[in-house]
C-alpha positions in Angstrom: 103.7 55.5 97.2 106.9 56.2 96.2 109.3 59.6 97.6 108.8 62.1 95.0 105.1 61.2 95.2 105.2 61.8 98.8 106.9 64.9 98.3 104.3 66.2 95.4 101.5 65.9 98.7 103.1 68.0 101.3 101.6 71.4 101.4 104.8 72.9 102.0 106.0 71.8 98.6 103.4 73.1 97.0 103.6 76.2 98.8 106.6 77.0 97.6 106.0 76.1 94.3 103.3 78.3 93.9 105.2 81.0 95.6 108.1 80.5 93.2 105.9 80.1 90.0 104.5 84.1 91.3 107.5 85.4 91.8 109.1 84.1 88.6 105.6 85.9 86.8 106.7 89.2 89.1 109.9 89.6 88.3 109.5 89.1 84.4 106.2 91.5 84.4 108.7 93.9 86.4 111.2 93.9 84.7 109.6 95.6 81.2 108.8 98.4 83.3 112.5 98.6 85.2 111.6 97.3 88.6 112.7 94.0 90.8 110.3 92.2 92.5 111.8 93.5 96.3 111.7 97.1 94.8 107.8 96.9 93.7 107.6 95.4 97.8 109.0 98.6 98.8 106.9 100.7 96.8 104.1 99.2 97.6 104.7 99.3 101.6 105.6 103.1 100.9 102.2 103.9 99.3 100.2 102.2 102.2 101.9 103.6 105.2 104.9 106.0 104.9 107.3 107.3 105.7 108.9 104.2 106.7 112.2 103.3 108.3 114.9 101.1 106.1 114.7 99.1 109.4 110.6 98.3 108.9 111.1 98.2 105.2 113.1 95.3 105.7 111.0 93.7 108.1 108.0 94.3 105.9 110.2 92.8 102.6 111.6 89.9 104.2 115.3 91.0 103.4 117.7 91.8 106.1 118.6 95.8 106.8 121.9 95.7 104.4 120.1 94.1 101.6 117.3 96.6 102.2 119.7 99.5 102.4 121.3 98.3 98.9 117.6 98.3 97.6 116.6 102.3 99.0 120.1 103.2 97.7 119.6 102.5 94.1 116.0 103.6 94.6 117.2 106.7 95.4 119.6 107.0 92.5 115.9 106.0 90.0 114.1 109.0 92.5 111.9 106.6 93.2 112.2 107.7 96.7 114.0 110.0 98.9 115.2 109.4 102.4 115.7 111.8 105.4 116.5 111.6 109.2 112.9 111.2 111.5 111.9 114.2 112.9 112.4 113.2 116.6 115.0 110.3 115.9 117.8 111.7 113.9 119.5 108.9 113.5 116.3 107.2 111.4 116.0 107.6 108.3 112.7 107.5 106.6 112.0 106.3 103.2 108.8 108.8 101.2 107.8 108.1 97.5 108.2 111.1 95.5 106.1 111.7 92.8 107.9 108.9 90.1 107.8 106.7 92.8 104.1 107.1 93.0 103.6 106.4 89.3 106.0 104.0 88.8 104.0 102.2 91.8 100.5 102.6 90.4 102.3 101.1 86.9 103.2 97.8 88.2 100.2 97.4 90.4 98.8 97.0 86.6 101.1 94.6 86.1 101.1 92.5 89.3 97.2 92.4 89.8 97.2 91.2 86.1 99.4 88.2 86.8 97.5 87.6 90.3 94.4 87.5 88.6 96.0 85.0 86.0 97.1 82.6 89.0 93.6 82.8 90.6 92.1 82.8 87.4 90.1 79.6 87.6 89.2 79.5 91.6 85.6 81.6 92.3 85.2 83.9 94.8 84.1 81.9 97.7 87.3 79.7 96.8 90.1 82.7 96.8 88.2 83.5 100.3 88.8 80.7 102.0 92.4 80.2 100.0 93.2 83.7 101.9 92.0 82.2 105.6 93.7 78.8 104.8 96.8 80.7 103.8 96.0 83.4 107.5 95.5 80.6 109.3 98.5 78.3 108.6 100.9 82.3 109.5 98.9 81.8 112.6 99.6 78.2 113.5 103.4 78.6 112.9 103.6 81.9 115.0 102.1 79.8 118.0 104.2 77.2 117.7 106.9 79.4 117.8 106.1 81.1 121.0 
């Protein structure tokens, strides 16, 4: 077995593959409707459980706090969202959706269930299941060999 076939068995690689083949599909399906892949992210954690901080956005994104700050910015500018200091903490700022945010959000959940639904189009139930533990369980394996 020769390198590149070697490479073409490691999970990792097709990990990322996949992950890069969804994103590509995001950010096109996106795009027609004026949105990046990390701003739908944002939205998405806003609709679930806000207000949140820039601070937790970026954790929950993946991005550091200055990209994530560059993101709520121009956000802001769409009023897609508005940020204000924490009621307690003044010197947090909280991200809310206002209302476009909220149907720009429920827009592109269209659009990215639609192309989730396409990548899982020919794996049954019981099989996207068990993909969702596998996937669970290899977050958990990596977060105890960190510790």
């Amino acid at each position: 077995m020769n390198t590149a076939d070697r490479v073409l068995d490691l999970v990792g690689y097709q990990l990322k593959r996949a992950q890069h083949s969804l994103r590509a599909a995001m950010d096109e399906g996106l795009r027609a409707q004026g949105l990046t892949t990390p701003q739908y992210a944002v939205l998405t954690h806003l609709e679930a459980d806000e207000p949140l901080s820039g601070a937790e956005l970026a954790r929950r994104c993946f991005v550091t706090a200055q990209t994530m700050n560059a993101i709520l910015v121009g956000m802001e500018r769409a009023r897609l969202v508005e940020r204000a200091p924490h009621a307690k903490h003044g010197r947090v700022i909280e991200a809310r959706l206002t209302t476009r945010g909220r149907a720009k959000v429920r827009d592109a959940h269209r659009t990215v269930f639609g192309i989730e639904e396409r990548m899982l189009s020919k794996i049954t139930s019981a099989g996207r299941r068990k993909l969702n533990e596998t996937l669970r369980q290899l977050v958990e394996n990596l977060k105890t060999s960190e510790e």
